[in-house]
C-alpha positions, 0 to 999 in steps of 0.5 A: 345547281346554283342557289339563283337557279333554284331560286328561279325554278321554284319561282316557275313552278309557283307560277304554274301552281298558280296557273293550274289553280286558275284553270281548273275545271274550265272545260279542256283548258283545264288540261294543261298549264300552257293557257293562251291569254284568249282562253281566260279572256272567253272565260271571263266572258263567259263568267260575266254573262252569267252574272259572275263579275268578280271572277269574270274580273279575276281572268279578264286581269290575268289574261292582261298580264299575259297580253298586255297589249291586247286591247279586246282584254281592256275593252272587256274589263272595261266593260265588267266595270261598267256593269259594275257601275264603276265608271271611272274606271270602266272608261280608263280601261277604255282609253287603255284599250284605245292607246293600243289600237287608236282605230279600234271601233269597239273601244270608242263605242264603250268609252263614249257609253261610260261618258253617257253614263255619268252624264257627260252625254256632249263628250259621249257623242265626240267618241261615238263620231270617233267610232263611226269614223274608223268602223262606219258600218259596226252596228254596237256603235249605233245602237249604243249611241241611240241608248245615250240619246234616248237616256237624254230625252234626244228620242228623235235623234235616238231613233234615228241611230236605232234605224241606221243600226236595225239597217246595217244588221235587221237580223239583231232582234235587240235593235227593234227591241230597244227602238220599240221601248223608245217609241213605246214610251213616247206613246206611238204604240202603233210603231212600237208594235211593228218593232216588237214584232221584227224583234220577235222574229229573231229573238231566242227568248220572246218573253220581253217583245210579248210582254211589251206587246201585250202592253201596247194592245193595253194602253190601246184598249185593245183587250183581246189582243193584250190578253192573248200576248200576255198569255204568250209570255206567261207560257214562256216564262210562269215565273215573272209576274209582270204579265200576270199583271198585264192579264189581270188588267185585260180582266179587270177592264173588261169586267171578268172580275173572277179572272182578274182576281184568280190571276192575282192568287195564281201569280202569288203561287207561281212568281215571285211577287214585288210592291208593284204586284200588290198594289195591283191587285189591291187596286182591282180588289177596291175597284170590285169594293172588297174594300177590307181585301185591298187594303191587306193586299196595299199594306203588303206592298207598303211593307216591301216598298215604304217610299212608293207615293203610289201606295200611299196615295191608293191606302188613302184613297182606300180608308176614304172609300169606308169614310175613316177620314182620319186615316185617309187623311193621314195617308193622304198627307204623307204622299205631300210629304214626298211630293208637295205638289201630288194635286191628287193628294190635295184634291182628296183631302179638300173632298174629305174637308168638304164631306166634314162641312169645313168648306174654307178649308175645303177650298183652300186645298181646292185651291192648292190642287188647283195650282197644281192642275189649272186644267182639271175642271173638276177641280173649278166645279168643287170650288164653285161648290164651295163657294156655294155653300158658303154663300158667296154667289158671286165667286161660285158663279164665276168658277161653274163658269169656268168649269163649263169652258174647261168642259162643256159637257159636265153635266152635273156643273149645269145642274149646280149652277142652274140650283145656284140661279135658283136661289139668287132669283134667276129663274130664266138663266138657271132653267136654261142651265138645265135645259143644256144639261138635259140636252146633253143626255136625254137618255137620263133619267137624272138629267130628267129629274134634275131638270123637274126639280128647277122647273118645280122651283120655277113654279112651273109645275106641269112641265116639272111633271112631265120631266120626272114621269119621263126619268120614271119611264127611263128608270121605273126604280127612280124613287126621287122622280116619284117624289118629285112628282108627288111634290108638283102634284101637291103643289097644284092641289091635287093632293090624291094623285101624289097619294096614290103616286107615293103609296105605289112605291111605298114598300121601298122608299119608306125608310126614307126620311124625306119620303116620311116627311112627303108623304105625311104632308100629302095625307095632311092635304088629302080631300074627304075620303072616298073609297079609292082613296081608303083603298090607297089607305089599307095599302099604306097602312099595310105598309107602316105595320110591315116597316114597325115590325122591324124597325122602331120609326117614331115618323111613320108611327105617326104616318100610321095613327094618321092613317087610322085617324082620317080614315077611321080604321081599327087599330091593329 
């Protein structure tokens, strides 16, 4: 045998080597060295849907340099590339495939996917006519086409594709599906909920259209029915922890605090957690006031997520929640640090300013937030009250009264700006400012209370009586309501029955500063004792003895040697 023969022979056999290595253990194919291209064209298919890309890449190539002019093995290397997210060369692919078979539908419809990918979305849609013109009844075509448009914000457009392509094959639960994340992120829940149900007809796995059920009845405040979705998901897949979250809110908003939270521990055992997780239950943990748990729970997601403003914003929130202002603050500041405009972040750290009596401060990130959030009308009432506290009138005025037009129900805006009137001398206007205060919600004893406190500084003590007996009668705990009355009834000489009002919730409101300085000047203006009054008087003292024993309170040890003065009582 010639040495050019022996020379092909062995080059035969090291291709057959090659062959057998490639094709082991590949089910029957595995049996034999004469593998058609198709064979390594379905393996690689089948490599990449399961997440295998390089190997799926490795016979995707060999089945090209078997059958080079076969397009599908472009189109599908084409696509590995672009899961790959090597665009580039994902479209050259395409175009390869394109080159071979000029009328082949499936090669325009990837080629114009890539091009959306990387933005050139008016291209994209030149290919996509392409693959509509030689296959106008391919449903990929039209349901890749509605993916670009709805990645460019054409959600009208994209809908539109989505329903030519649900038209052409209803059976495809993917097409319903991604057409209700369209309209579930365009807040037409009601939609969405009709396409995630035609995609749970068809779907093998139920777990996402549950999930974005559950969502849906969710943002609707529809809670019986998001639980019972995200329940379904949960007993699909116990391993993701999306659902959890999703059962969790149902919980938390519907006020079974001990199903949120054992939701939370439940799905720390069985999923595996991430940031968005955390934050979570760090939030509901704040929103029951476990103040402590929380922030663990918001450090451990800041640890698996350092850049989430998110985080950062609630860690502030958290430390403002215990009054550790110099943390919130530092929270607070790193959110601006990402984003200069979180109005929140702004408005937080002008609460904080204020709280700290540093009012110009205050109102200049007041102000800030403001530029940010021109139709937040919390934002004007703190204004006002800034200005307020700094004494200019004019400018707290003007901005309660913009407050008022952004909302005309804020109660609490009436009140402040009726006080504000108050001062200025503006007796009329400030107890018309109550008054639509009080309208608003009748059934509140603070509105009530509010409005006494405005007739009292209107020197309409009567009237100012009459309101706060009424908050007493909507809330019979209301404390202030009592001092208030008290106050008018001082106010009209009738200084026995403030007494007698006062001693009656003695027992509760006598570690209160401003109960101990009432009802010292009450004692003070009290008539000559008569036998009721004593009576009122052993109650009283009663009750100074009881609070000495365990506080030392140098006011009402007063409160008591007056007692034991003007009614001639043996000290104890």
């Amino acid at each position: 045998m010639s040495k050019k023969l022996l020379q092909i022979k062995d080059s035969i056999k090291s291709q057959i080597d090659r062959l057998d290595k490639f094709v082991k253990n590949y089910n029957e194919s595995s049996k034999t060295v004469q593998i058609p291209s198709s064979a390594y064209m379905n393996w690689g298919i089948d490599l990449a849907q399961n997440g295998k890309l390089d190997e799926a890449m490795e016979k995707f190539q060999t089945a090209a340099l078997m059958a080079n002019q076969n397009p599908g093995v472009y189109i599908n290397i084409g696509i590995t590339m672009l899961k790959q997210k090597n665009f580039e060369e994902a479209i050259k692919n395409f175009r390869k495939a394109v080159k071979i078979d000029k009328f082949n539908s499936k090669a325009y419809t990837m080629w114009a996917s890539a091009l959306s990918e990387i933005g050139d979305l008016k291209s994209a849609i030149e290919i996509y006519k392409l693959a509509q013109k030689y296959d106008p009844r391919d449903t990929d075509t039209y349901l890749n086409w509605g993916i670009s448009l709805a990645k460019a914000g054409k959600k009208s457009e994209a809908e539109e594709k989505f329903k030519k392509a649900a038209t052409l094959n209803p059976a495809n639960p993917i097409i319903p599906f991604l057409w209700g994340l369209l309209l579930f992120e365009d807040g037409n829940y009601n939609e969405a909920i009709i396409r995630f149900n035609h995609s749970l007809i068809y779907a093998d796995d139920k777990y996402d259209s549950y999930y974005y059920l559950a969502l849906c009845y969710l943002k609707q405040y529809n809670y019986k029915l998001a639980l019972k979705y995200a329940q379904d998901a949960i007993d699909i897949n116990q391993t993701n922890v999306d659902a959890y979250i999703v059962l969790a809110e149902c919980y938390l908003n519907t006020g079974n605090d001990t199903l949120c939270l054992n939701t939370f521990e439940l799905a720390e055992e069985k999923t595996q957690t991430n940031a968005n997780f955390y934050t979570n239950w760090g939030l509901a943990l704040q929103k029951y006031h476990h103040v402590e748990e929380a922030r663990e729970k918001l450090y451990k997601a800041l640890m698996l997520d350092p850049t989430q403003e998110i985080i950062l914003f609630n860690l502030g929130v958290n430390f403002l929640m215990s009054n550790e202002y110099t943390q919130a603050e530092e929270f607070f500041n790193k959110v601006l640090e990402k984003n200069p405009t979180n109005s929140l972040a702004l408005y937080n750290l002008a609460a904080i300013a204020y709280n700290k009596h540093d009012y110009s401060h205050a109102l200049e990130l007041y102000k800030s937030s403001y530029d940010n959030d021109r139709k937040n009308y919390r934002i004007y009432f703190n204004i006002a009250n800034c200005y307020y506290k700094k004494n200019d009138y004019d400018k707290a005025k003007e901005y309660f009264k913009k407050c008022i037009e952004y909302c005309p129900k804020y109660i609490q805006a009436y009140i402040n700006f009726a006080n504000l009137l108050i001062e200025t001398g503006n007796y009329k206007e400030a107890q018309r400012k109550v008054r639509t205060a009080y309208l608003l919600d009748k059934n509140s004893a603070y509105t009530s209370f509010a409005f006494g406190i405005i007739l009292m500084k209107s020197e309409k003590f009567d009237e100012a009586i009459e309101k706060f007996e009424n908050a007493i009668k909507i809330a019979p705990d209301y404390i202030l309501a009592y001092m208030g009355k008290a106050e008018a009834l001082l106010n009209l000489d009738r200084a026995k029955e403030a007494f007698s009002i006062l001693i009656s919730v003695i027992d509760s409101a006598i570690q209160l500063p401003e109960f101990q300085e009432l009802l010292t000047r009450v004692i003070e203006n009290l008539p000559e004792n008569s036998e009721l009054e004593e009576m009122t008087a052993k109650t009283a003292l009663e009750s100074c003895n009881k609070f000495l024993e365990m506080y030392n309170n140098d006011k009402v040890l007063a409160i008591k040697n007056t007692l034991l003065e003007k009614f001639k009582f043996e000290a104890n």
